[in-house]
BAMAR-731730 format. One record per atom (N, C-alpha, C): x, y, z; atom name; residue in one letter; residue number from 1. Coordinates in steps of 0.05 Angstrom, whole numbers, padded with zeros to 5 digits. Layout:
+--------+--------+--------+------+------+-----+
!      X !      Y !      Z ! atom ! type ! seq !
+--------+--------+--------+------+------+-----+
!      X !      Y !      Z !   CA !    a ! NUM !
...
+--------+--------+--------+------+------+-----+
end
This chain:
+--------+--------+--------+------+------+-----+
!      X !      Y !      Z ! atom ! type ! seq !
+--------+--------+--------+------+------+-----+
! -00532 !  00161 !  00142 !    N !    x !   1 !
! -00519 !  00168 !  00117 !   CA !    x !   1 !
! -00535 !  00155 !  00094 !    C !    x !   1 !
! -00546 !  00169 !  00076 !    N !    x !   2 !
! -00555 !  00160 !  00049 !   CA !    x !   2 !
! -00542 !  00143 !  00029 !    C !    x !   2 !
! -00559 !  00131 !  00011 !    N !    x !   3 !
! -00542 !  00123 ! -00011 !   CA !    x !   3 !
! -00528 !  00136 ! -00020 !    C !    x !   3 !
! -00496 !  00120 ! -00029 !    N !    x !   4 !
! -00474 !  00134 ! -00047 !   CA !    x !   4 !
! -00458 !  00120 ! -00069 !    C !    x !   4 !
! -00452 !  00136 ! -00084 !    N !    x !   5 !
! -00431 !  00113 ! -00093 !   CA !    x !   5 !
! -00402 !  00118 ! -00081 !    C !    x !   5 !
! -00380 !  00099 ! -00096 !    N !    x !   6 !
! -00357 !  00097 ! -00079 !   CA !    x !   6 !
! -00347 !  00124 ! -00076 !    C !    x !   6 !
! -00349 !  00144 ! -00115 !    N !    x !   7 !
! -00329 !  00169 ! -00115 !   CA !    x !   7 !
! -00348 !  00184 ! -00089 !    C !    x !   7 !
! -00367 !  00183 ! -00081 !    N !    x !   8 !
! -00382 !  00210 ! -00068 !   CA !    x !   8 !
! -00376 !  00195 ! -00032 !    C !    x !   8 !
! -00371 !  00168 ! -00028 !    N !    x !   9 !
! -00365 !  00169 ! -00004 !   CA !    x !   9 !
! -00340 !  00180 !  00000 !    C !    x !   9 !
! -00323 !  00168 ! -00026 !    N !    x !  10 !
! -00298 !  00184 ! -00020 !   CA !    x !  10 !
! -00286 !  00207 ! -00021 !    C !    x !  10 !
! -00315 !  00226 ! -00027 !    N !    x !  11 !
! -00303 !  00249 ! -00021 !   CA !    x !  11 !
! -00318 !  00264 !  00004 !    C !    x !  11 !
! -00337 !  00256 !  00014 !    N !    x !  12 !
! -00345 !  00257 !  00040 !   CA !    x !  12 !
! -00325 !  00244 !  00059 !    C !    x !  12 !
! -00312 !  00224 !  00057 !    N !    x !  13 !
! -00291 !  00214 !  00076 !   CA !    x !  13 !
! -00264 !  00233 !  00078 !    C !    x !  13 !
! -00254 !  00245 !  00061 !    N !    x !  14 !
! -00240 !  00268 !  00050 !   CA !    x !  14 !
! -00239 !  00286 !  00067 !    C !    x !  14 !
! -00267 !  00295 !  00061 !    N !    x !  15 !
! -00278 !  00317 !  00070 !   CA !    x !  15 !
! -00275 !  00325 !  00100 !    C !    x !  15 !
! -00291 !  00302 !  00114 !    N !    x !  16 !
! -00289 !  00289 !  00136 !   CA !    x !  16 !
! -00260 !  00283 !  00156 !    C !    x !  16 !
! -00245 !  00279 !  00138 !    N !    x !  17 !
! -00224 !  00266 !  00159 !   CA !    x !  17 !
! -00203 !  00290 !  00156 !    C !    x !  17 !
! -00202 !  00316 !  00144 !    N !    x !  18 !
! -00189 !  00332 !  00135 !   CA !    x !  18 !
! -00185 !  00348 !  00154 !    C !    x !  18 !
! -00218 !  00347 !  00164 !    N !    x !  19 !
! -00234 !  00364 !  00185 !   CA !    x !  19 !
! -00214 !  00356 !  00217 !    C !    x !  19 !
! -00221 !  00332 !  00204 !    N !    x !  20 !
! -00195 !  00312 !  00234 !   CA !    x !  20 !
! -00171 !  00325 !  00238 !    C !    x !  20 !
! -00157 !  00334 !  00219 !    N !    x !  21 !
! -00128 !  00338 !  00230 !   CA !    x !  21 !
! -00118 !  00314 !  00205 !    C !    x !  21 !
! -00134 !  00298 !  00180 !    N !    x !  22 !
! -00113 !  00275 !  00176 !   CA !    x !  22 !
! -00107 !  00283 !  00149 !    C !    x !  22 !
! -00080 !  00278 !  00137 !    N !    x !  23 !
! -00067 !  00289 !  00113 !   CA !    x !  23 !
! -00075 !  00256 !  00093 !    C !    x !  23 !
! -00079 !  00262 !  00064 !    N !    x !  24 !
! -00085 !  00234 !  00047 !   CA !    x !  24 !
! -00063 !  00227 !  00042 !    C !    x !  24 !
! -00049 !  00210 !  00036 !    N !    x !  25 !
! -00030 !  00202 !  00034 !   CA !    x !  25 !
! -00030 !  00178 !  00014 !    C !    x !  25 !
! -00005 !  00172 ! -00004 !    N !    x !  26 !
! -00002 !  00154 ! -00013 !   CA !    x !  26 !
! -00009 !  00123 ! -00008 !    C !    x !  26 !
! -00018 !  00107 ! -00028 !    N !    x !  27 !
! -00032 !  00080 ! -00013 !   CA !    x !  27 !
! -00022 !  00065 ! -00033 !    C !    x !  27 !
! -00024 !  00035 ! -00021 !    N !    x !  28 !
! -00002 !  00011 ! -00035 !   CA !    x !  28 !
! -00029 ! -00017 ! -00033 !    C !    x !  28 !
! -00027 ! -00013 ! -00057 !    N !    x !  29 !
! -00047 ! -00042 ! -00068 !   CA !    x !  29 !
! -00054 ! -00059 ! -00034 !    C !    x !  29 !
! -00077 ! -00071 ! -00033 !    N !    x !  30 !
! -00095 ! -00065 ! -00039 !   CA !    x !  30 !
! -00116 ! -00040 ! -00032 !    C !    x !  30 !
! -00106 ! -00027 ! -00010 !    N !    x !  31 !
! -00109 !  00006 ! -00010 !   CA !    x !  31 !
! -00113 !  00023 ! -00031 !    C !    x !  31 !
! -00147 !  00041 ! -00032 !    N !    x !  32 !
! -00154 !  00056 ! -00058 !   CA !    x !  32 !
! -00148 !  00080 ! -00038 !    C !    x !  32 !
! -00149 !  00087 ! -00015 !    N !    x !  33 !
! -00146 !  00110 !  00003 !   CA !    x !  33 !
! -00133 !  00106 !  00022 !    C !    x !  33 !
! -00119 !  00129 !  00030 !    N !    x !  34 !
! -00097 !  00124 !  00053 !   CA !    x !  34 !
! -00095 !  00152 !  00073 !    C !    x !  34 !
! -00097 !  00156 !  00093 !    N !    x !  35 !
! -00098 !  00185 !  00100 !   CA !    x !  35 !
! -00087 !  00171 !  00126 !    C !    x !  35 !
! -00067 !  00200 !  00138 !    N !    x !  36 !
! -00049 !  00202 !  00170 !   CA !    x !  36 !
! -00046 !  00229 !  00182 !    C !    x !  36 !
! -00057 !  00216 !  00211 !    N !    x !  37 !
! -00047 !  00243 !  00223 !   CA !    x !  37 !
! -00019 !  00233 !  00252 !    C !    x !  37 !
! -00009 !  00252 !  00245 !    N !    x !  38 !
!  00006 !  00247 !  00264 !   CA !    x !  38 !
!  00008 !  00260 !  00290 !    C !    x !  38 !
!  00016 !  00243 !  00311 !    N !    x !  39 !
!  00004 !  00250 !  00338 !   CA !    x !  39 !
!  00024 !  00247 !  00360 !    C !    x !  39 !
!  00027 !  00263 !  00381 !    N !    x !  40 !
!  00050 !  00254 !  00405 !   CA !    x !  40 !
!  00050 !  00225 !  00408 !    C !    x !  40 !
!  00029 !  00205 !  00401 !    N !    x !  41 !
!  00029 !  00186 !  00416 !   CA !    x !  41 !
!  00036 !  00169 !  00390 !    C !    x !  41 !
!  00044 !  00176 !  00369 !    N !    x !  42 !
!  00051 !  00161 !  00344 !   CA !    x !  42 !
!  00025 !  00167 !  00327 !    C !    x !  42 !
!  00036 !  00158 !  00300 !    N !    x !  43 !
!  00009 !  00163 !  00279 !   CA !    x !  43 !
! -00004 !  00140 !  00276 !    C !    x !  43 !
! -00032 !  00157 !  00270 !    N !    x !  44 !
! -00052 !  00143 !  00261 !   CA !    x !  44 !
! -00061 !  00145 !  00233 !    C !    x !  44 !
! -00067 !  00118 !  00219 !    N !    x !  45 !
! -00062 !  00115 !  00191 !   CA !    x !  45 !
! -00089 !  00096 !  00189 !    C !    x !  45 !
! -00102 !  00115 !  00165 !    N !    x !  46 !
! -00136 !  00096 !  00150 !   CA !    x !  46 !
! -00126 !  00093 !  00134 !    C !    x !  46 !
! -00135 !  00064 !  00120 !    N !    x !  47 !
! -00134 !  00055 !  00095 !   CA !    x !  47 !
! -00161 !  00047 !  00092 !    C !    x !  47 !
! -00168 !  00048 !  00066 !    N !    x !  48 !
! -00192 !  00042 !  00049 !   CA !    x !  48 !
! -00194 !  00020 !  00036 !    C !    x !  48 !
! -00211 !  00009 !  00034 !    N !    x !  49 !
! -00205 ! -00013 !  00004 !   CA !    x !  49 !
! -00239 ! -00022 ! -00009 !    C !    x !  49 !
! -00243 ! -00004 ! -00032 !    N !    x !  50 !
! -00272 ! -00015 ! -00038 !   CA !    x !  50 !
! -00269 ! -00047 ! -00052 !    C !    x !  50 !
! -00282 ! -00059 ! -00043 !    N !    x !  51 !
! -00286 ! -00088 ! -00043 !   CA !    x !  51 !
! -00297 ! -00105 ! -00062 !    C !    x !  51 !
! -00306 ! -00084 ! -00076 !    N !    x !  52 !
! -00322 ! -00096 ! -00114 !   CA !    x !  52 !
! -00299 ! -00102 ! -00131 !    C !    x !  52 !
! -00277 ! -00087 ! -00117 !    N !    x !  53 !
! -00248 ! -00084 ! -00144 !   CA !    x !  53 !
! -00232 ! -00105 ! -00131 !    C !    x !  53 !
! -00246 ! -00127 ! -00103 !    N !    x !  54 !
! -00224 ! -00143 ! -00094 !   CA !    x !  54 !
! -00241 ! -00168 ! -00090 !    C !    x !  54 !
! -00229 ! -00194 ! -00095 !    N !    x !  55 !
! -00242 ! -00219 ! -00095 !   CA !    x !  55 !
! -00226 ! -00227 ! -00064 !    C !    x !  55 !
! -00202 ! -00220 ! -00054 !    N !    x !  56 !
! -00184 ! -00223 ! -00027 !   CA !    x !  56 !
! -00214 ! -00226 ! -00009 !    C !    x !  56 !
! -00207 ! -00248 !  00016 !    N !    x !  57 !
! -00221 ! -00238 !  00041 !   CA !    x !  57 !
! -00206 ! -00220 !  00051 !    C !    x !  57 !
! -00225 ! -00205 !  00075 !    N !    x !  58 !
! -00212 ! -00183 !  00094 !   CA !    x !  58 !
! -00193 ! -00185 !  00102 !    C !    x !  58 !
! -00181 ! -00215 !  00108 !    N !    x !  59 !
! -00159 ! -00223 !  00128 !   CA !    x !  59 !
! -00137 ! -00220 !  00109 !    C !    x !  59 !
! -00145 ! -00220 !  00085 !    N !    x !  60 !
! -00118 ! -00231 !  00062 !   CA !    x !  60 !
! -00116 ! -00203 !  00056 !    C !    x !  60 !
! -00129 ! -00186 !  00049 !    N !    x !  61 !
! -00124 ! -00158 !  00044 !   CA !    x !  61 !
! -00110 ! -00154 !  00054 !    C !    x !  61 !
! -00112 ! -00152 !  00093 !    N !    x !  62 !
! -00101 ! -00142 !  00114 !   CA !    x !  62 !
! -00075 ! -00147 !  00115 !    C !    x !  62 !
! -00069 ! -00173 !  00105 !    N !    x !  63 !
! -00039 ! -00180 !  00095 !   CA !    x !  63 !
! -00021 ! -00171 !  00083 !    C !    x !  63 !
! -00042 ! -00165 !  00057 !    N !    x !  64 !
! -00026 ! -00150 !  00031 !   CA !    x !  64 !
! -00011 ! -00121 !  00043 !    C !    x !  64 !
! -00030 ! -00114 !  00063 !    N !    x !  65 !
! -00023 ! -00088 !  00070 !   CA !    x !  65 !
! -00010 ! -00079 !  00098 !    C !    x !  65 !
! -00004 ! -00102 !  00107 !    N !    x !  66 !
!  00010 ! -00105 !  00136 !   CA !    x !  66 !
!  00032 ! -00094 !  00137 !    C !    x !  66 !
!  00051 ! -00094 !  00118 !    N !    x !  67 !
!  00072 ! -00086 !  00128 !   CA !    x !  67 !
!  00073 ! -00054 !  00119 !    C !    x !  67 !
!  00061 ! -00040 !  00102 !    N !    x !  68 !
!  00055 ! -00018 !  00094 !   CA !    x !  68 !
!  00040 !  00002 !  00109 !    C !    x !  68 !
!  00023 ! -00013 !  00134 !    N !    x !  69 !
!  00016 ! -00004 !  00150 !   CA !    x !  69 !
!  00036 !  00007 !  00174 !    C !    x !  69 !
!  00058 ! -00009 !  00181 !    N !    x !  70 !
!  00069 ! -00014 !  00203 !   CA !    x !  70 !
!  00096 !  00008 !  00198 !    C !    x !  70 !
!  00102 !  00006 !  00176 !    N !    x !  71 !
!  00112 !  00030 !  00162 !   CA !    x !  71 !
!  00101 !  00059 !  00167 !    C !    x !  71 !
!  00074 !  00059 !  00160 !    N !    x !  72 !
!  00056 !  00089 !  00159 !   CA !    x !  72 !
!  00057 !  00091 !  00192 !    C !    x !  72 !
!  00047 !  00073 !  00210 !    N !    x !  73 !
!  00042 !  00082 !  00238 !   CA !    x !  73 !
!  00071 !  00077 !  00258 !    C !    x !  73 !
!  00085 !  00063 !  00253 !    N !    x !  74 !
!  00115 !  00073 !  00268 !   CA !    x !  74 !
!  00108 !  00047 !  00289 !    C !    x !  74 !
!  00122 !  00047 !  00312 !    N !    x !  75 !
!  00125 !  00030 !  00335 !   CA !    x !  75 !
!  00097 !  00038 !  00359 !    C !    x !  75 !
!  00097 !  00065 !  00360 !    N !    x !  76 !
!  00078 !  00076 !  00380 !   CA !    x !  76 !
!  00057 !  00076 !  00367 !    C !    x !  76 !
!  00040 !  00066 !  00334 !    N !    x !  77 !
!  00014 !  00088 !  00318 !   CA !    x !  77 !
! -00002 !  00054 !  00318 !    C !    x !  77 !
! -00026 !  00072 !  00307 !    N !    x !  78 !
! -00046 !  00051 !  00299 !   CA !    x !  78 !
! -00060 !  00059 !  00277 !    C !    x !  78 !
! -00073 !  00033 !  00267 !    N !    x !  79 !
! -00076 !  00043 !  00236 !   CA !    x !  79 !
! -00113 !  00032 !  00244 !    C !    x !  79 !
! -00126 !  00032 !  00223 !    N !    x !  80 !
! -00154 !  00021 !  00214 !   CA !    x !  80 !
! -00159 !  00019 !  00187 !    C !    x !  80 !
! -00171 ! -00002 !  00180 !    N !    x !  81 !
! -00170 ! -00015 !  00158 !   CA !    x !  81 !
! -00207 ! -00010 !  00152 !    C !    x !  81 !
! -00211 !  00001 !  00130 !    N !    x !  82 !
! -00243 !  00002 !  00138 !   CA !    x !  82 !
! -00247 ! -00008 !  00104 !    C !    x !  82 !
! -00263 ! -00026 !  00098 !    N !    x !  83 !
! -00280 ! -00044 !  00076 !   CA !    x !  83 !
! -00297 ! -00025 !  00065 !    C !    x !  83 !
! -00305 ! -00027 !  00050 !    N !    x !  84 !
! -00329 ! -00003 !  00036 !   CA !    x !  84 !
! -00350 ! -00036 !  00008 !    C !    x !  84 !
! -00362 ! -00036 !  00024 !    N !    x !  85 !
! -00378 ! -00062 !  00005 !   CA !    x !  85 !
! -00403 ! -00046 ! -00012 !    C !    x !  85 !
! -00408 ! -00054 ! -00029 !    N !    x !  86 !
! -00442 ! -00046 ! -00048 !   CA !    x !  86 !
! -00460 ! -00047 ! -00044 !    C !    x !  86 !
! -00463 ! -00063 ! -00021 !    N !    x !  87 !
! -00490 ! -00078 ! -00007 !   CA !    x !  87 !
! -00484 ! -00087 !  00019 !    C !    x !  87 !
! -00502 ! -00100 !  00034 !    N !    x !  88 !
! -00492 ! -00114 !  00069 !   CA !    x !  88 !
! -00475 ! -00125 !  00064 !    C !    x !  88 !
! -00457 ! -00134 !  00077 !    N !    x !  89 !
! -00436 ! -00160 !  00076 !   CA !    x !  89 !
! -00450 ! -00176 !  00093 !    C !    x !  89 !
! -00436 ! -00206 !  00083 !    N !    x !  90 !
! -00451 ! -00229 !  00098 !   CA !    x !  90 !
! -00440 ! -00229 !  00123 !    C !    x !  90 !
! -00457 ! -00237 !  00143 !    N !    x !  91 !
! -00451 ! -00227 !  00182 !   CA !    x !  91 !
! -00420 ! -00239 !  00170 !    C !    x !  91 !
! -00412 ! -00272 !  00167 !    N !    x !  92 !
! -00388 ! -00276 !  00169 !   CA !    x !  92 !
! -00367 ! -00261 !  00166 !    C !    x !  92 !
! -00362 ! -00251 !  00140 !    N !    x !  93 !
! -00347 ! -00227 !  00138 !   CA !    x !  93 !
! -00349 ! -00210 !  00152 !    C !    x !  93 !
! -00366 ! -00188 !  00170 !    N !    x !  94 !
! -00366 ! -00179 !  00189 !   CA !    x !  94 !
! -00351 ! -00195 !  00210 !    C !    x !  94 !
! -00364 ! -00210 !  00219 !    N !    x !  95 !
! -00348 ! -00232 !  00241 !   CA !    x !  95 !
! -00315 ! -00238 !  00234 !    C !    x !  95 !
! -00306 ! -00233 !  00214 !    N !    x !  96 !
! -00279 ! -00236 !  00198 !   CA !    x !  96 !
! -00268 ! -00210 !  00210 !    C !    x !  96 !
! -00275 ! -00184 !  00194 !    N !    x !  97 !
! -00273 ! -00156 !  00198 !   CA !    x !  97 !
! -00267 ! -00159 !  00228 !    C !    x !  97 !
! -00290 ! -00157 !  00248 !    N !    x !  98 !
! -00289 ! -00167 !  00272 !   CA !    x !  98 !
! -00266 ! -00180 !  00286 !    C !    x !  98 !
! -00253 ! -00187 !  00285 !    N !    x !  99 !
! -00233 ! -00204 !  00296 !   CA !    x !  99 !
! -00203 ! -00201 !  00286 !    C !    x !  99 !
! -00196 ! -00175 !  00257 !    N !    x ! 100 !
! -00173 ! -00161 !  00264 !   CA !    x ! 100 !
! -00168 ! -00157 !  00285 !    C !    x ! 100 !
! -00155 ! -00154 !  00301 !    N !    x ! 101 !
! -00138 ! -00136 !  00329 !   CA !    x ! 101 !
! -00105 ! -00126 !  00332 !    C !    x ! 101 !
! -00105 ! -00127 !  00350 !    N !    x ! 102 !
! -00078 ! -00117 !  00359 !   CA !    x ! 102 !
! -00067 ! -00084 !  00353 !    C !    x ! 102 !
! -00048 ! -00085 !  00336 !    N !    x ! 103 !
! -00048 ! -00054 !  00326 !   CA !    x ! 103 !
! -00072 ! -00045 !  00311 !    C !    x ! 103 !
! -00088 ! -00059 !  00290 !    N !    x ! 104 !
! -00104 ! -00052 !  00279 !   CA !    x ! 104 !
! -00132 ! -00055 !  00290 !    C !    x ! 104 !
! -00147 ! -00039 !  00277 !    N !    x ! 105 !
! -00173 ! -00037 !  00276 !   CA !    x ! 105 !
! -00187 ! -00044 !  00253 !    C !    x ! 105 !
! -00205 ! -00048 !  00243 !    N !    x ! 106 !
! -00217 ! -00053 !  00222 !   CA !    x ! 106 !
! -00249 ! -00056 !  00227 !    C !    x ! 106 !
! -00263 ! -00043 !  00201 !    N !    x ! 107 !
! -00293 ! -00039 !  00198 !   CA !    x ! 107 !
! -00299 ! -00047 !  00168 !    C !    x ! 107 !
! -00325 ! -00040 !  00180 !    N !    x ! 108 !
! -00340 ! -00039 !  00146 !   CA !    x ! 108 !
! -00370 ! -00028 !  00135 !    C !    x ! 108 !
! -00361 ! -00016 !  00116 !    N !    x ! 109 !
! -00386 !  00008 !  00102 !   CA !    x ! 109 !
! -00399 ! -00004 !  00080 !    C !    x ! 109 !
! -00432 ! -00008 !  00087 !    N !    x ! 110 !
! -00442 ! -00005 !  00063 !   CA !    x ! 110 !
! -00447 !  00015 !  00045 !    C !    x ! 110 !
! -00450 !  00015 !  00027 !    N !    x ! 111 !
! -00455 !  00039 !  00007 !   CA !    x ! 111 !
! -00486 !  00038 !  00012 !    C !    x ! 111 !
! -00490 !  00022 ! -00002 !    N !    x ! 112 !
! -00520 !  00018 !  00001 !   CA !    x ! 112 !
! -00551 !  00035 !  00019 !    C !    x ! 112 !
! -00536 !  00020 !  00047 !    N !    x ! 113 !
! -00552 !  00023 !  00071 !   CA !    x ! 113 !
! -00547 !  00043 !  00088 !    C !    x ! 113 !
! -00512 !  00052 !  00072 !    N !    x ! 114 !
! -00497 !  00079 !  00095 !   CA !    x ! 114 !
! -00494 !  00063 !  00129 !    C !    x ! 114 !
! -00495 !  00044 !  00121 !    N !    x ! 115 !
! -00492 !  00030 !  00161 !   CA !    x ! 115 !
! -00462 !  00026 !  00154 !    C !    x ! 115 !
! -00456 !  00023 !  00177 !    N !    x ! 116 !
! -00430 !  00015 !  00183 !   CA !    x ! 116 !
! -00423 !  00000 !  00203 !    C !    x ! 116 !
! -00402 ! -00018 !  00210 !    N !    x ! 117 !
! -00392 ! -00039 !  00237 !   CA !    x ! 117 !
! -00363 ! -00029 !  00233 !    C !    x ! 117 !
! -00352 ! -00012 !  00258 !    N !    x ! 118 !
! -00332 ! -00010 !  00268 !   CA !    x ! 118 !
! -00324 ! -00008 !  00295 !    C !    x ! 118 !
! -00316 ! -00013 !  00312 !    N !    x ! 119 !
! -00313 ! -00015 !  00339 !   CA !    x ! 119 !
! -00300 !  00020 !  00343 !    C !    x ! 119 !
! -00310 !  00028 !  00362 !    N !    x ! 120 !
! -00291 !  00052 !  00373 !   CA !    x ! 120 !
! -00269 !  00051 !  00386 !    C !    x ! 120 !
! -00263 !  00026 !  00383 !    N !    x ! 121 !
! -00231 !  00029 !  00401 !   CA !    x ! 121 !
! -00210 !  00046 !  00385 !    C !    x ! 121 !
! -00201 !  00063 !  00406 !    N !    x ! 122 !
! -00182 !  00077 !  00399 !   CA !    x ! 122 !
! -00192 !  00111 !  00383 !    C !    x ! 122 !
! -00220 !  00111 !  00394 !    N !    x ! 123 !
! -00239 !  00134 !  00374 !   CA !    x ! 123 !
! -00238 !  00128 !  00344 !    C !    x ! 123 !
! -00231 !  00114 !  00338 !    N !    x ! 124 !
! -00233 !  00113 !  00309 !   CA !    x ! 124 !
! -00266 !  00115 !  00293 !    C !    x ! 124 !
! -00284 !  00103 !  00304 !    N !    x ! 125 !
! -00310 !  00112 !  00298 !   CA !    x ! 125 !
! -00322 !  00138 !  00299 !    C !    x ! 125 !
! -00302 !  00150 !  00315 !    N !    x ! 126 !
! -00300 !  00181 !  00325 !   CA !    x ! 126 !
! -00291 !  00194 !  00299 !    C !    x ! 126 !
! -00269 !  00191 !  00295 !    N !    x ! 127 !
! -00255 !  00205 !  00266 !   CA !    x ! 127 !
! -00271 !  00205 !  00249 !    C !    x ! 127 !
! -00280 !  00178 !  00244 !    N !    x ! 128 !
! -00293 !  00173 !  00213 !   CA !    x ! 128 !
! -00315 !  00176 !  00212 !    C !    x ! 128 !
! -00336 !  00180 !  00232 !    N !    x ! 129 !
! -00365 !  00173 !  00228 !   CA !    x ! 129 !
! -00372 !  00202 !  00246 !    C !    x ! 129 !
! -00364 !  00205 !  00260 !    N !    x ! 130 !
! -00364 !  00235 !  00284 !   CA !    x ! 130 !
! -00382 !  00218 !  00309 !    C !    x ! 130 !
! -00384 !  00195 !  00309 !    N !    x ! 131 !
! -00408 !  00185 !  00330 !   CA !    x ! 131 !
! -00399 !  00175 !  00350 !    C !    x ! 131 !
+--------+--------+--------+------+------+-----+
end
């Protein structure tokens, strides 16, 4: 993936996840994007958060937005939480990112470099990236 800025990833992610089956949906601070599809097995719910507009670590974000998540995906869903940074993030933060679990998933995009760190558990690297 090439250099972007935030509005053009986010409309390639749009684009992209539309293609999925996922509807955009309303999003609750610190969430700039929110998209769900819903599924026999419960829904699955992305949230966004570009990271220039937030001084929060990953873990504290993930807070802000915990219960808003748990809300969007029900008892049976899972959500992913994916970072969108300007440049590499430092490994730590990765390593941070990294170590969400349980219902959630979580990644992270440079703009920059177009790389990304997300685990495929649950295909989610599948949805969002097609890889």
């Amino acid at each position: 993936m090439e250099l972007q800025d935030t509005s053009q990833f986010y409309q390639w992610l749009r684009a992209r996840l539309t293609q999925k089956g996922y509807v955009e949906t309303g999003a609750v601070y610190p969430i700039d994007l929110a998209f769900l599809k819903a599924s026999a097995f419960g829904n699955r719910v992305i949230g966004v958060i570009d990271t220039s507009q937030r001084t929060n670590s990953p873990t504290q974000m993930l807070q802000q937005a915990e219960k808003w998540f748990q809300q969007m995906h029900g008892t049976a869903g899972a959500g992913c939480l994916l970072f969108v940074y300007h440049g590499a993030p430092p490994v730590t933060t990765i390593e941070e990112i990294q170590k969400i679990g349980g219902y959630m998933t979580a990644g992270a995009h440079d703009l920059h470099s177009g790389k990304h760190w997300l685990a495929n558990h649950l295909n989610w690297e599948q949805d969002i990236y097609g890889e």
